[in-house]
Structure formats: C-alpha cells, structure tokens
Backbone as ProteinMPNN parsed JSONL, in Angstrom:
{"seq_chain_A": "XXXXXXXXXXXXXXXXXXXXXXXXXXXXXXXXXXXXXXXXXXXXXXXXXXXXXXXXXXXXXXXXXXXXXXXXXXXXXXXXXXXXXXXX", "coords_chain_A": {"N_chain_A": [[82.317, 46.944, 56.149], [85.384, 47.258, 58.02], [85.704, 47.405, 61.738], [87.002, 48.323, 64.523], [88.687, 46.805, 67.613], [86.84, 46.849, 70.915], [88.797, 47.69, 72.885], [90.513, 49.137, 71.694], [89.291, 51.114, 70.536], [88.273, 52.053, 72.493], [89.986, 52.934, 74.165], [90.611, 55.078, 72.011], [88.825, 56.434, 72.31], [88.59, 57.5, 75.126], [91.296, 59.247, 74.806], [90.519, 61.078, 73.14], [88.611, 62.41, 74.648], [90.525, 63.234, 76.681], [91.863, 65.002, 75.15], [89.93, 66.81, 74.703], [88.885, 67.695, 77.312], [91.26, 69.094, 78.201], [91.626, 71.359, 75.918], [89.386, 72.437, 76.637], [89.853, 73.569, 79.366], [92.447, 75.025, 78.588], [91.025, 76.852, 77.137], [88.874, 78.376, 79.361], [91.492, 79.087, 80.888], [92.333, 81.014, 79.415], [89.638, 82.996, 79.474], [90.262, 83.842, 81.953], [92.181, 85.112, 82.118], [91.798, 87.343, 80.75], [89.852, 88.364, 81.901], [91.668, 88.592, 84.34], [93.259, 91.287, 82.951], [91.614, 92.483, 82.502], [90.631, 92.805, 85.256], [93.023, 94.362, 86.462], [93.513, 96.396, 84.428], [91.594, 98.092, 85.63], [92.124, 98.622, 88.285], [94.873, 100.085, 88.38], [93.901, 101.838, 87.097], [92.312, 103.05, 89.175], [94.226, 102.957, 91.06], [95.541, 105.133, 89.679], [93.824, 107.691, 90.322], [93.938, 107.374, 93.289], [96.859, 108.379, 94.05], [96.552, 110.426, 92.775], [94.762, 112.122, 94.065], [95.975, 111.767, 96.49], [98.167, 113.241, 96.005], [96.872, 116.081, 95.822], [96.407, 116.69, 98.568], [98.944, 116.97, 99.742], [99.78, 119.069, 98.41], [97.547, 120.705, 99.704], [98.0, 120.644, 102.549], [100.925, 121.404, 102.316], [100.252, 123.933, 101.274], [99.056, 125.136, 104.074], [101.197, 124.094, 106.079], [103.345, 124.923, 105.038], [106.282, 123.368, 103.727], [106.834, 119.801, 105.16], [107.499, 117.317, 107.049], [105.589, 114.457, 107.171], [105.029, 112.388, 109.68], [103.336, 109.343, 109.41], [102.327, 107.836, 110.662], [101.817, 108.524, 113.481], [100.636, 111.511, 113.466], [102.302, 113.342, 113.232], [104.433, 116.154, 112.512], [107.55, 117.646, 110.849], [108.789, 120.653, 110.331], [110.266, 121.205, 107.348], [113.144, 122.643, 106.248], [113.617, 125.631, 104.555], [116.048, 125.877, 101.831], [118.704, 128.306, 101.71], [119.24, 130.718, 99.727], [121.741, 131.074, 97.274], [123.826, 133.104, 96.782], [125.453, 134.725, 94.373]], "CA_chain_A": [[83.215, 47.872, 56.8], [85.767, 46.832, 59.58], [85.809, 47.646, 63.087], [88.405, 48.487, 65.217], [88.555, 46.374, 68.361], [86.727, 47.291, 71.517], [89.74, 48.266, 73.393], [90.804, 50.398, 70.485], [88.114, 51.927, 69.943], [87.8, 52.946, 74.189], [91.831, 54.193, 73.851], [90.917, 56.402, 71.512], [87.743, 57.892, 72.728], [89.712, 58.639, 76.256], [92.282, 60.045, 74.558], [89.378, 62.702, 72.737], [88.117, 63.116, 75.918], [91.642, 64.328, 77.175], [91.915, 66.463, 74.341], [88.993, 68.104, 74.818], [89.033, 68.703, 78.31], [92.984, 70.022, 77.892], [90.85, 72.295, 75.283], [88.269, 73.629, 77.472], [90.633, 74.49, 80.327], [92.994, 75.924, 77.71], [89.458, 78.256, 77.115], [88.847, 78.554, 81.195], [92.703, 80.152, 81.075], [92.169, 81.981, 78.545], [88.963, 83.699, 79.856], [90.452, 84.169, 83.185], [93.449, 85.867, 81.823], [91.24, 88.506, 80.083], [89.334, 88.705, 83.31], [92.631, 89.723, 85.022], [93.468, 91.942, 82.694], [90.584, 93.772, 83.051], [91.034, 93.872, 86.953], [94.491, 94.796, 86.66], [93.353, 97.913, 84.297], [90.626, 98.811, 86.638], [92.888, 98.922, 89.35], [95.454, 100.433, 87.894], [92.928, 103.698, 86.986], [92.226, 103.217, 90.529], [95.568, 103.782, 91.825], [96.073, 106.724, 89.57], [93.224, 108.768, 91.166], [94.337, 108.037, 94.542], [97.719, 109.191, 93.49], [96.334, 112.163, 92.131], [94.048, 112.771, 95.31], [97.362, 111.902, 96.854], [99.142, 115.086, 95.908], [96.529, 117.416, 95.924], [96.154, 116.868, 99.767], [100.104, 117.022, 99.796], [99.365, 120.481, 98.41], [96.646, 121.535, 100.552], [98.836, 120.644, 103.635], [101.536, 122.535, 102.509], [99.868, 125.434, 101.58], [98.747, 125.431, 104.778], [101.553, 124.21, 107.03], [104.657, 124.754, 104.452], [107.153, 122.095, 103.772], [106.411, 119.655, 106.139], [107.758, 116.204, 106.361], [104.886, 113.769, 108.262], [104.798, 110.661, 110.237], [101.866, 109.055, 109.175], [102.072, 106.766, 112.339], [101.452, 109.479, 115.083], [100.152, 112.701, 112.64], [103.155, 114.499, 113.947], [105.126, 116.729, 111.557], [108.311, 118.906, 110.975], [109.264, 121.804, 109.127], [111.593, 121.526, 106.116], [113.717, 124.192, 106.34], [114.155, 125.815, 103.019], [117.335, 126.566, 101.792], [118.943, 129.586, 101.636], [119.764, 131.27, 98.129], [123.341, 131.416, 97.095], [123.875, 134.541, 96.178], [127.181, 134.787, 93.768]], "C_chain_A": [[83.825, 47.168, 58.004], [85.613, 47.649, 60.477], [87.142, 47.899, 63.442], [88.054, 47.503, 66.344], [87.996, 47.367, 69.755], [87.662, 48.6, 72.694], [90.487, 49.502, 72.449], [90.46, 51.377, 70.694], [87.897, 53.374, 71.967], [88.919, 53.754, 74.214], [91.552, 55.518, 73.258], [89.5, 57.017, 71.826], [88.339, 58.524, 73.818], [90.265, 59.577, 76.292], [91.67, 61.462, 74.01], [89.082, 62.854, 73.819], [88.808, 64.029, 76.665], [91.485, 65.145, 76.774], [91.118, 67.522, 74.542], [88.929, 68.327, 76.118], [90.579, 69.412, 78.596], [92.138, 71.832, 77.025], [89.908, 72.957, 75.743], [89.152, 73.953, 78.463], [91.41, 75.511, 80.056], [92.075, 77.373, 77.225], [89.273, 79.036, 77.915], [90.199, 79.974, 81.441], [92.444, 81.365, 80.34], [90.873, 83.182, 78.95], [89.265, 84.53, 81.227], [91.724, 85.232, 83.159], [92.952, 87.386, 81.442], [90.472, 89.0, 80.924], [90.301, 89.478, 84.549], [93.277, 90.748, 84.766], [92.898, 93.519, 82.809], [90.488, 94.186, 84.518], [92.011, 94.327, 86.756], [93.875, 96.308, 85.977], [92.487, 98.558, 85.491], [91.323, 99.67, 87.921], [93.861, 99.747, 89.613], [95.024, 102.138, 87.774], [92.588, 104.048, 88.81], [93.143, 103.989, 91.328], [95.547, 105.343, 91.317], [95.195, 107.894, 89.953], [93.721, 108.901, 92.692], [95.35, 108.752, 94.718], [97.718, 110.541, 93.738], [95.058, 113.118, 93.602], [95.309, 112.809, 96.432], [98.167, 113.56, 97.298], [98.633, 116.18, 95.832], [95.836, 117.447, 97.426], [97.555, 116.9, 100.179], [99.788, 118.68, 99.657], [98.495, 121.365, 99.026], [97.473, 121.404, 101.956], [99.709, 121.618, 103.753], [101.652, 123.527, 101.767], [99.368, 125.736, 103.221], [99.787, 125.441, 106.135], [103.333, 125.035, 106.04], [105.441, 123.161, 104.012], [107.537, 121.34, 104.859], [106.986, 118.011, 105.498], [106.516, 115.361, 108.036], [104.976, 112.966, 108.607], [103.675, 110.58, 110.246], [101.296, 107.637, 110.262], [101.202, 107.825, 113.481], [100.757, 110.755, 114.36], [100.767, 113.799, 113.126], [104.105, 115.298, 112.764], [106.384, 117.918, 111.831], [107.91, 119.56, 109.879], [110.16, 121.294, 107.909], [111.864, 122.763, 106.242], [114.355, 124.713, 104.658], [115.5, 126.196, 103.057], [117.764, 127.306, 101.341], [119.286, 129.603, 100.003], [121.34, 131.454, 98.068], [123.312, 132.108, 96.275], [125.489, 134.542, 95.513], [127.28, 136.416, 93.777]], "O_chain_A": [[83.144, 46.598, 58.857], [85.348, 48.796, 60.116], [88.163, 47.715, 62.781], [86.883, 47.161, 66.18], [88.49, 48.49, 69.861], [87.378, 49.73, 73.093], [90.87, 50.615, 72.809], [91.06, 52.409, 70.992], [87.629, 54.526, 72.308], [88.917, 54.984, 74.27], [91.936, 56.629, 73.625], [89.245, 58.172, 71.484], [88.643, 59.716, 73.8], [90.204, 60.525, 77.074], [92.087, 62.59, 74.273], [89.477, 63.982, 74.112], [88.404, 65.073, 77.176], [91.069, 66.149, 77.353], [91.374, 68.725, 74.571], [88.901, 69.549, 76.266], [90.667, 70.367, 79.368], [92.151, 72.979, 77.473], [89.58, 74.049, 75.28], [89.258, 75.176, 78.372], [91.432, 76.578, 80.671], [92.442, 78.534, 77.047], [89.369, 80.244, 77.697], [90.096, 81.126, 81.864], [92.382, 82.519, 80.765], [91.192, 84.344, 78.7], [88.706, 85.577, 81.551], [92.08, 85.976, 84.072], [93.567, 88.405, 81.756], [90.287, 90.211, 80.814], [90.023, 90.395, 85.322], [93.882, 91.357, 85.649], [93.23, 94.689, 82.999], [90.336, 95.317, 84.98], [91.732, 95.482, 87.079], [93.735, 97.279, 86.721], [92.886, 99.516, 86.152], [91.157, 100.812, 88.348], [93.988, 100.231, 90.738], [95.555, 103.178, 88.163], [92.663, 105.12, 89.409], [93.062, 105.044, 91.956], [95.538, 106.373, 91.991], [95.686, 109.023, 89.939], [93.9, 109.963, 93.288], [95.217, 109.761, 95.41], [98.34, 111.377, 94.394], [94.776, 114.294, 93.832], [95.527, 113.803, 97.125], [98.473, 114.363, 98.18], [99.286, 117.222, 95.771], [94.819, 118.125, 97.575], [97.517, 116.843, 101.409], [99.592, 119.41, 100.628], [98.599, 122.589, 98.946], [97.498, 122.512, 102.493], [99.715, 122.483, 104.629], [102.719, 124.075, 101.49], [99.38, 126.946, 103.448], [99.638, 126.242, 107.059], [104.231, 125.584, 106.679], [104.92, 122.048, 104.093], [108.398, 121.797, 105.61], [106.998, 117.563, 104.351], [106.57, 115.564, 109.249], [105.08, 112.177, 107.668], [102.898, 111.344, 110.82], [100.322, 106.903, 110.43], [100.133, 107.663, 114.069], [99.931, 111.081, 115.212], [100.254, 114.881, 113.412], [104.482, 114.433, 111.973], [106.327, 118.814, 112.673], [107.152, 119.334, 108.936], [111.141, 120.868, 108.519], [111.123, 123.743, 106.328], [115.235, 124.249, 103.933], [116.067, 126.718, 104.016], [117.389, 127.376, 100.17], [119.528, 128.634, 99.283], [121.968, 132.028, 98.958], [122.876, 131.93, 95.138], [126.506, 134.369, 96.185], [128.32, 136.973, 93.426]]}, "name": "protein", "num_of_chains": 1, "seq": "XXXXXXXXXXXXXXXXXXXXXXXXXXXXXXXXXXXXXXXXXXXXXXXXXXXXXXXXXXXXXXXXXXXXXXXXXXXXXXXXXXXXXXXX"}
C-alpha cells in the first residue's frame, strides 16, 4: 500500500480538524439559538401578564378617579373631560 507524504498527510488532517471544529460551533449556534428562542418566548409570556396587570390597574384607577391622564414622573394626574353628546 502507498503512503501519502508526511506533509500531505498533516494538510489534510488540519484541514479535518477545521471542519470539525466549523461543525461543532455550527452545533454551539445552533443550541444557543434554541436557547434564545426559548428566552424570547418566556419573556414574551412575561410581557403579556404585565400588560394585562397593566390595564387592570388602568381600570381600577379609573374606576376610582375617572378618566385620568397620569404623569408617571411626579404621580400627578388630570381629568379627561368627557365629551359632550351631540344630540341631532
């Protein structure tokens, strides 16, 4: 059986070596992608409770003060003034 020459032979193991670490990082991404996907949903469900706790302290406000527009800097608030009915 022949040989290949030393130098050959080292070229092309290197070059497997690339390959395969190109191929495990290509893995690495790939796990990390499915890892952010899953934070991203998580987060995502996250938001939509605060959301939803959101607007039902929107609604407890104004049941309590009315239509109310707030600065959430100072916890100072107006009125909204409703508007009248047009009566035809």
């Amino acid at each position: 059986m022949s040989k290949l020459e030393e130098k050959e032979l080292k070229s092309l193991q290197e070059n497997q070596g690339k390959i395969n670490q190109v191929v495990s990082n290509i893995g690495a991404i790939s796990i990390q992608k499915i890892n952010l996907e899953n934070s991203k949903e998580s987060l995502l469900e996250e938001l939509k409770k605060i959301e939803a706790e959101q607007i039902e302290l929107k609604k407890e406000l104004e049941d309590k003060y009315g239509k109310i527009s707030v600065n959430l800097q100072s916890g100072e608030f107006e009125i909204i003034p409703e508007e009248a009915e047009i009566v035809k």
